[in-house]
SEVEXKOL-577928 format. One record per atom (N, C-alpha, C, O): residue number from 1; residue in three letters; atom name; x, y, z. Coordinates in pm, whole numbers, plus 50000, padded with zeros to 5 digits. Layout:
BEGIN
<node k="NUM" r="ALA" a="CA" u="X" v="Y" w="Z"/>
...
This chain:
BEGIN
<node k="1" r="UNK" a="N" u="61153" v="93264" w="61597"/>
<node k="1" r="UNK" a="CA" u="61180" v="93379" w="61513"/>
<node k="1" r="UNK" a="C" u="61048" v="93452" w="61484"/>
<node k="1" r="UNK" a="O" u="60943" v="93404" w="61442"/>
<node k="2" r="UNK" a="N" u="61079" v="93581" w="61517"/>
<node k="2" r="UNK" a="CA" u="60897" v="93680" w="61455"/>
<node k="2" r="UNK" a="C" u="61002" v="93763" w="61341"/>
<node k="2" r="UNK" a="O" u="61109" v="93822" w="61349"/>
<node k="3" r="UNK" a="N" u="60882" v="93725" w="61212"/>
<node k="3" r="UNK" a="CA" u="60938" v="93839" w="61121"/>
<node k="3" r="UNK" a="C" u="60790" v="93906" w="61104"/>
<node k="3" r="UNK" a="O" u="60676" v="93861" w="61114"/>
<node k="4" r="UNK" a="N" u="60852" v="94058" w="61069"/>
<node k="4" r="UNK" a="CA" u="60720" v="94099" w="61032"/>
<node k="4" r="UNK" a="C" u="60761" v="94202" w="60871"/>
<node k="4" r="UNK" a="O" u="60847" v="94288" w="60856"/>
<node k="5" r="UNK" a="N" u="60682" v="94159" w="60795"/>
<node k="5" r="UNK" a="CA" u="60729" v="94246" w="60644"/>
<node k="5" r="UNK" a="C" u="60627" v="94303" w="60600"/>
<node k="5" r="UNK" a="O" u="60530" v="94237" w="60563"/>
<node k="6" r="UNK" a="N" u="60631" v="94460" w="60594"/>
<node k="6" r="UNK" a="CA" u="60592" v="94524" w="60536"/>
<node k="6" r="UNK" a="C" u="60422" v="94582" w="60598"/>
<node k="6" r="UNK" a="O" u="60333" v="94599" w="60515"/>
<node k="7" r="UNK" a="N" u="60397" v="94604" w="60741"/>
<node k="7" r="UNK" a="CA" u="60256" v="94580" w="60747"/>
<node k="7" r="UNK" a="C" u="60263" v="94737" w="60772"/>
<node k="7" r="UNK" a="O" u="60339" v="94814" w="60832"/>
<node k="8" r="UNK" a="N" u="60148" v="94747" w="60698"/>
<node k="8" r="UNK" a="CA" u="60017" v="94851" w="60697"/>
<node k="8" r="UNK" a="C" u="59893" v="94813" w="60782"/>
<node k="8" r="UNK" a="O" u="59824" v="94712" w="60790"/>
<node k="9" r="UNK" a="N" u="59892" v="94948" w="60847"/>
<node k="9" r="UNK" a="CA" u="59732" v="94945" w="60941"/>
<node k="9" r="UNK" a="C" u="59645" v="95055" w="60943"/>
<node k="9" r="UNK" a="O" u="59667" v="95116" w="61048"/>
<node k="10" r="UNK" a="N" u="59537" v="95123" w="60862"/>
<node k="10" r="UNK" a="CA" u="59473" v="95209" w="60889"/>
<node k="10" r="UNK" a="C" u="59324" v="95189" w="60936"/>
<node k="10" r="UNK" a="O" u="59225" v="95140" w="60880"/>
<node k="11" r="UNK" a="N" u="59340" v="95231" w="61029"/>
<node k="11" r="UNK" a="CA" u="59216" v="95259" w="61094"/>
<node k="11" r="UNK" a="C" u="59103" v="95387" w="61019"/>
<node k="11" r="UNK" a="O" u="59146" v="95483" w="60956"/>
<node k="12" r="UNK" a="N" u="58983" v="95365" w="61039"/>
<node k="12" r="UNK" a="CA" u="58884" v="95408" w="60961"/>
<node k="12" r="UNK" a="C" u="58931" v="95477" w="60749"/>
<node k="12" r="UNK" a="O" u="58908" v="95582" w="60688"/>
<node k="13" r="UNK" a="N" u="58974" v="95396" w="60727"/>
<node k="13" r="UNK" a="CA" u="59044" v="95416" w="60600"/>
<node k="13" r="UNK" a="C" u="58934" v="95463" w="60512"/>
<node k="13" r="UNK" a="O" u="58832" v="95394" w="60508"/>
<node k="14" r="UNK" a="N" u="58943" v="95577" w="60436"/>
<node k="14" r="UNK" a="CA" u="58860" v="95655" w="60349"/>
<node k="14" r="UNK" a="C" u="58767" v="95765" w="60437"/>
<node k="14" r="UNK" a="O" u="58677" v="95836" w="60391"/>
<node k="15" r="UNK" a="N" u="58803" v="95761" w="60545"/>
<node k="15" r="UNK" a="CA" u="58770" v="95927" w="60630"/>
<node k="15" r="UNK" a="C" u="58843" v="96040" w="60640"/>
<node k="15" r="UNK" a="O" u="58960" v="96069" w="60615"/>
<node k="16" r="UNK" a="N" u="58765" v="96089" w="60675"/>
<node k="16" r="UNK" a="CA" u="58853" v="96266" w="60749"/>
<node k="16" r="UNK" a="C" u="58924" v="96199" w="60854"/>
<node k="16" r="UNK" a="O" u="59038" v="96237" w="60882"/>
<node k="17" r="UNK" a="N" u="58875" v="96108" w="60913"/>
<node k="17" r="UNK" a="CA" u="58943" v="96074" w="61032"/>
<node k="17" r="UNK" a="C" u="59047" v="95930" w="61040"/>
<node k="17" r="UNK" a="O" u="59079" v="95863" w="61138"/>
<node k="18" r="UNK" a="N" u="59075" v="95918" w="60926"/>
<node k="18" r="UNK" a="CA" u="59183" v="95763" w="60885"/>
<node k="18" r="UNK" a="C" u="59279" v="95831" w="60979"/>
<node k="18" r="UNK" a="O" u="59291" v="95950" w="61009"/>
<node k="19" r="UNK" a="N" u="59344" v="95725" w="61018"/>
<node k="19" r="UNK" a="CA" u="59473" v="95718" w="61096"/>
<node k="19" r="UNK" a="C" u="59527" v="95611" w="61042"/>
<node k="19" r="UNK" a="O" u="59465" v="95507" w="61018"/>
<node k="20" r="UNK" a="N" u="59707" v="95642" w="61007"/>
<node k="20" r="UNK" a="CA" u="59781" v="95523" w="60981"/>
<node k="20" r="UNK" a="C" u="59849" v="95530" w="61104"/>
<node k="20" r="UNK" a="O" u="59904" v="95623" w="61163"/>
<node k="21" r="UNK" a="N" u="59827" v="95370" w="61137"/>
<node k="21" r="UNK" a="CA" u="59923" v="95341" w="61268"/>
<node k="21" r="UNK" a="C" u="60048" v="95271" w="61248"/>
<node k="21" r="UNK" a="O" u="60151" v="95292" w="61313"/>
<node k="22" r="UNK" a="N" u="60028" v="95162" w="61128"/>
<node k="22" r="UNK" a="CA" u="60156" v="95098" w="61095"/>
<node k="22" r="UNK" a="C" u="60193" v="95128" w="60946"/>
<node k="22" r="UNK" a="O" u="60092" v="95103" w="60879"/>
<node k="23" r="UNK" a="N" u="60270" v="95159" w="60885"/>
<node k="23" r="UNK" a="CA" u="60280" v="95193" w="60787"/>
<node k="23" r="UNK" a="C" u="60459" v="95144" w="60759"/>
<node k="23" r="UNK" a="O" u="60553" v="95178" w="60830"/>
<node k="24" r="UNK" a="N" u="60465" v="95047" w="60617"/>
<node k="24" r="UNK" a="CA" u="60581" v="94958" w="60593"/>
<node k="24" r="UNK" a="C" u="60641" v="94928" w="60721"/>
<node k="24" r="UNK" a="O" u="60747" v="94988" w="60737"/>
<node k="25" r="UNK" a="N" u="60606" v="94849" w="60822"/>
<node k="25" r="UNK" a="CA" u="60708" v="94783" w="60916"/>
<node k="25" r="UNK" a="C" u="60732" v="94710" w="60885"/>
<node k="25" r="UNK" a="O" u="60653" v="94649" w="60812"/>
<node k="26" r="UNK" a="N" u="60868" v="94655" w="60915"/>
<node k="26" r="UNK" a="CA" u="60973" v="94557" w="60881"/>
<node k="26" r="UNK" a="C" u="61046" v="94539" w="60990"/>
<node k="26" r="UNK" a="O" u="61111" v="94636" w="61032"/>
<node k="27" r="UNK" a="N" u="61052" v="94398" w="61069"/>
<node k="27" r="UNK" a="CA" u="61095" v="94359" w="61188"/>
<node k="27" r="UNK" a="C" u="61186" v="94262" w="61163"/>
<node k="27" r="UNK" a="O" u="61184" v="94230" w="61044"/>
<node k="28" r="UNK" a="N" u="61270" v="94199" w="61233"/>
<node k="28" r="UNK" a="CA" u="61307" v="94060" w="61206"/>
<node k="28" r="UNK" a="C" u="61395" v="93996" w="61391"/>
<node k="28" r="UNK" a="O" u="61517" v="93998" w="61409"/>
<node k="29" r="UNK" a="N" u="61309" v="93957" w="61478"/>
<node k="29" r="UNK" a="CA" u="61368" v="93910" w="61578"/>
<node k="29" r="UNK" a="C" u="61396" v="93760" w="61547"/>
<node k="29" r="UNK" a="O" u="61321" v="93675" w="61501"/>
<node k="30" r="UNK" a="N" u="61551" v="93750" w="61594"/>
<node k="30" r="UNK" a="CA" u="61564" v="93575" w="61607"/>
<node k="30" r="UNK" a="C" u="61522" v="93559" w="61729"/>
<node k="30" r="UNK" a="O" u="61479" v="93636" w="61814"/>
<node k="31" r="UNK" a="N" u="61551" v="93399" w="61723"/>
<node k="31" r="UNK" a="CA" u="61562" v="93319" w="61849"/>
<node k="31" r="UNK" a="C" u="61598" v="93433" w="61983"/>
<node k="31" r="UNK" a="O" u="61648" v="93541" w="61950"/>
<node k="32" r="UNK" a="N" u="61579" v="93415" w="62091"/>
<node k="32" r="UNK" a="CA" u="61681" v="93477" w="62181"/>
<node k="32" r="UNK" a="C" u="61689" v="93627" w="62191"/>
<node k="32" r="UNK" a="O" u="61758" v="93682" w="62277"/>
<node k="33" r="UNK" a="N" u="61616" v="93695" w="62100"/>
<node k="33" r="UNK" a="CA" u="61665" v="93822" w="62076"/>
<node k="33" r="UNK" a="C" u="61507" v="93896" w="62171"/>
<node k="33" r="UNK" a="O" u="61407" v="93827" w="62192"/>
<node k="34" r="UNK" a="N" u="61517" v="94006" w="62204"/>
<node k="34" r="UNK" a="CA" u="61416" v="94081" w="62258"/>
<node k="34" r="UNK" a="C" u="61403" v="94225" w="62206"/>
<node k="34" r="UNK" a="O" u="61502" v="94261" w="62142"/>
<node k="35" r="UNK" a="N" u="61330" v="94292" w="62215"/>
<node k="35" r="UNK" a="CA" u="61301" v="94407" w="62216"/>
<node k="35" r="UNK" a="C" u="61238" v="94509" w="62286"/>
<node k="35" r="UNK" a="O" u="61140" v="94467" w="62347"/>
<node k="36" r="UNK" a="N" u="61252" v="94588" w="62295"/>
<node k="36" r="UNK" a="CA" u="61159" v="94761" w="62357"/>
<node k="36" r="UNK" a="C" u="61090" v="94838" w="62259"/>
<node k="36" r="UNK" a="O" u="61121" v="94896" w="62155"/>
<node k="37" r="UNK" a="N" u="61001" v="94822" w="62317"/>
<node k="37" r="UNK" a="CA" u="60938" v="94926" w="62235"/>
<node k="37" r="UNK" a="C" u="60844" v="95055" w="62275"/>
<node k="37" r="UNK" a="O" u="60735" v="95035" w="62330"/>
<node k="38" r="UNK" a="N" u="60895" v="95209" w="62241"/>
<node k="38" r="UNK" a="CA" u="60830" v="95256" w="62329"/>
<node k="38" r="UNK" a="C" u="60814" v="95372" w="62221"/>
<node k="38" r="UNK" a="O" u="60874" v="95350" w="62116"/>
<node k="39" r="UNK" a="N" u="60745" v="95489" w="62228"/>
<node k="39" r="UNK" a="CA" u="60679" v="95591" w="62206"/>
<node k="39" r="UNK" a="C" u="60551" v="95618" w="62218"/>
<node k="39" r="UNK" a="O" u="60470" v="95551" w="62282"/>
<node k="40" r="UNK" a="N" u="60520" v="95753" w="62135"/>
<node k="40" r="UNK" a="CA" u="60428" v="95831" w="62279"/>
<node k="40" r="UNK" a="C" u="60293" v="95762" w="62206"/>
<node k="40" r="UNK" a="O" u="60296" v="95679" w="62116"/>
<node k="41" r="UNK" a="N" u="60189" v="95814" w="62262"/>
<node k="41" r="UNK" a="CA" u="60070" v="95793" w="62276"/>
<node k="41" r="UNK" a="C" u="60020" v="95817" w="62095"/>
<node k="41" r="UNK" a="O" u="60033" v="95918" w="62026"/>
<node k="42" r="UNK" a="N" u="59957" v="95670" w="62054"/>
<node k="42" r="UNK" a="CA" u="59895" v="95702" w="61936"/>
<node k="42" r="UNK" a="C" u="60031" v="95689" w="61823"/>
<node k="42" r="UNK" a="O" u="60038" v="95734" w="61708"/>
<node k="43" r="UNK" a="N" u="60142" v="95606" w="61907"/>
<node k="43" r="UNK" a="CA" u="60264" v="95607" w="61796"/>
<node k="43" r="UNK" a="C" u="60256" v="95447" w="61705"/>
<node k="43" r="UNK" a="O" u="60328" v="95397" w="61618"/>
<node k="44" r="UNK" a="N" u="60122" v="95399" w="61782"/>
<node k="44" r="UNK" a="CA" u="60124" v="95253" w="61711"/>
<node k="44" r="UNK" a="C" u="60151" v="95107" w="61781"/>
<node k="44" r="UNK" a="O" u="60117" v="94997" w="61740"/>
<node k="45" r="UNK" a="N" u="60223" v="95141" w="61898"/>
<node k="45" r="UNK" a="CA" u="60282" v="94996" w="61990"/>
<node k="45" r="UNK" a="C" u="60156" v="94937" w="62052"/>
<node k="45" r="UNK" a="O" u="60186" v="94843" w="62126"/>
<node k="46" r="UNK" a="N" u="60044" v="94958" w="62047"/>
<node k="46" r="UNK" a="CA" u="59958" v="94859" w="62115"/>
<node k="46" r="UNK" a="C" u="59880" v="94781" w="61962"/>
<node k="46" r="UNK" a="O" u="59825" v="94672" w="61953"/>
<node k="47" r="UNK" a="N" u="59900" v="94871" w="61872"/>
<node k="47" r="UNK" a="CA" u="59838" v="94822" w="61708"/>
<node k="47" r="UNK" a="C" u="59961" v="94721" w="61677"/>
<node k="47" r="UNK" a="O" u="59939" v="94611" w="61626"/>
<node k="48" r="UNK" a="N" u="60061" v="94756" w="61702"/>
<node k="48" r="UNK" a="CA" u="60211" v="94645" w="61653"/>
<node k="48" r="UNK" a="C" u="60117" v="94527" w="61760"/>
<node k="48" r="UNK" a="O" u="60022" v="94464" w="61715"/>
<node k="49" r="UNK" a="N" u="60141" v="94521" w="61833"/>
<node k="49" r="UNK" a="CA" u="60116" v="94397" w="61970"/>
<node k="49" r="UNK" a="C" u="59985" v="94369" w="61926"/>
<node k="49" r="UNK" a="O" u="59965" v="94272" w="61999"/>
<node k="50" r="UNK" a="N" u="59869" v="94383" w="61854"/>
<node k="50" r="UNK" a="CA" u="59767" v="94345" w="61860"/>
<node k="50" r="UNK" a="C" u="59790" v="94265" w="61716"/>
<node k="50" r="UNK" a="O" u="59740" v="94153" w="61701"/>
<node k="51" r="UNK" a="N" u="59857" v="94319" w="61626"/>
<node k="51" r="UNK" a="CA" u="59868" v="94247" w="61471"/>
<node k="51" r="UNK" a="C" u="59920" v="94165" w="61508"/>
<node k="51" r="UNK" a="O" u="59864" v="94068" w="61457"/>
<node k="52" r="UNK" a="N" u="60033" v="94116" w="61597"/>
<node k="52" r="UNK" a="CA" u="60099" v="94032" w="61621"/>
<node k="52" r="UNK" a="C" u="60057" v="93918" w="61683"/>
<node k="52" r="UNK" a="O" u="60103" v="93806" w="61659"/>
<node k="53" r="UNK" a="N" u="59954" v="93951" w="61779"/>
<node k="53" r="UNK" a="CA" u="59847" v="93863" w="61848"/>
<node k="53" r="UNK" a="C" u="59757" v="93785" w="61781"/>
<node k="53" r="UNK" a="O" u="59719" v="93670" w="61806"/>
<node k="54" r="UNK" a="N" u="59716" v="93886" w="61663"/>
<node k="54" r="UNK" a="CA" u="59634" v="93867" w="61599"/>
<node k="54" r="UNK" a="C" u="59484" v="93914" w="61631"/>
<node k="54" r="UNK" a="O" u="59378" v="93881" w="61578"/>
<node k="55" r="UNK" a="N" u="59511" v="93990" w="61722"/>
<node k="55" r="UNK" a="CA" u="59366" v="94023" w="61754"/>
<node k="55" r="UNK" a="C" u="59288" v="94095" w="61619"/>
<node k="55" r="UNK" a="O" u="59172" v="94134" w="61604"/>
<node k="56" r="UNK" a="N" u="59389" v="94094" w="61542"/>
<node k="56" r="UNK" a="CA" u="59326" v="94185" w="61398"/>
<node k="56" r="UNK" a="C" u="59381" v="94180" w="61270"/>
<node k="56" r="UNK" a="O" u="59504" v="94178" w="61281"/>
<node k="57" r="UNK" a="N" u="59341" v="94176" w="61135"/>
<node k="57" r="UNK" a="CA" u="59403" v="94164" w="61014"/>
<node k="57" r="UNK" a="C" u="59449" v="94284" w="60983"/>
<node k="57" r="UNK" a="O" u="59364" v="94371" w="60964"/>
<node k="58" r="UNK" a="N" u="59542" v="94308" w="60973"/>
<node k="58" r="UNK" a="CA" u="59651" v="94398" w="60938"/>
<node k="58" r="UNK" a="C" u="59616" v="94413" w="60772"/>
<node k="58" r="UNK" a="O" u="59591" v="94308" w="60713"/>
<node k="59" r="UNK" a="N" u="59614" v="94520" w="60708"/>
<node k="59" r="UNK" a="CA" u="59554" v="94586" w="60590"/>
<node k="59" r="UNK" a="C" u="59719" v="94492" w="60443"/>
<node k="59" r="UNK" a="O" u="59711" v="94420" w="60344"/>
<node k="60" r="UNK" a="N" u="59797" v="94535" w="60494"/>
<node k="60" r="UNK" a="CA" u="59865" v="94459" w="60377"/>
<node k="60" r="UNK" a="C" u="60011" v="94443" w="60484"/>
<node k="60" r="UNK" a="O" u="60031" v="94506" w="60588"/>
<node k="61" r="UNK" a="N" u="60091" v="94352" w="60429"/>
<node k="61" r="UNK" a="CA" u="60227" v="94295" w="60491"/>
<node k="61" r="UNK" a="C" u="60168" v="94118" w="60529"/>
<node k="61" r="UNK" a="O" u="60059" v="94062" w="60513"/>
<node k="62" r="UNK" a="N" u="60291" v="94075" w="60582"/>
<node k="62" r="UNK" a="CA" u="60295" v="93954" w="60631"/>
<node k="62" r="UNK" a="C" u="60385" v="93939" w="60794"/>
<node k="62" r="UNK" a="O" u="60488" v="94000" w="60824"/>
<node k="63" r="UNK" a="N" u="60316" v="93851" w="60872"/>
<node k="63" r="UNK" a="CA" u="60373" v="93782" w="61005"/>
<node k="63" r="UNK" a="C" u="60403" v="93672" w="60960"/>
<node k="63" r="UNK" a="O" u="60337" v="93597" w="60887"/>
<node k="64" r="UNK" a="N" u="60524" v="93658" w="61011"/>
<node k="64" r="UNK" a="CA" u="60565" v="93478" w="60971"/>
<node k="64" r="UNK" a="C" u="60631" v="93511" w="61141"/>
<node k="64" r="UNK" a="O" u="60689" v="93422" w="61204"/>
């Protein structure tokens, strides 16, 4: 099971140039279940896949 509650991600936070990439996501895959995930460029899906990896601490929410 991946849950994901509530994550926030901003990149350079307190600039002209902050970007929010994740902002309140809320996931919940069971067992067995899959997903797609797609939109355009700069919509966040390689920042979802990297929090999830962990390649990075995600600003507030939880991965269980």
């Amino acid at each position: 099971m991946l849950t994901l509650k509530g994550l926030d991600k901003t990149f350079q936070p307190g600039t002209a140039s902050a970007h929010h990439a994740l902002c309140g996501l809320d996931l919940t895959l069971k067992d067995g279940e899959f997903v797609t995930v797609i939109g355009s460029n700069g919509a966040g899906k390689s920042t979802l896949f990297g929090a999830i990896a962990g390649s990075f601490f995600v600003d507030r929410g939880h991965i269980l």
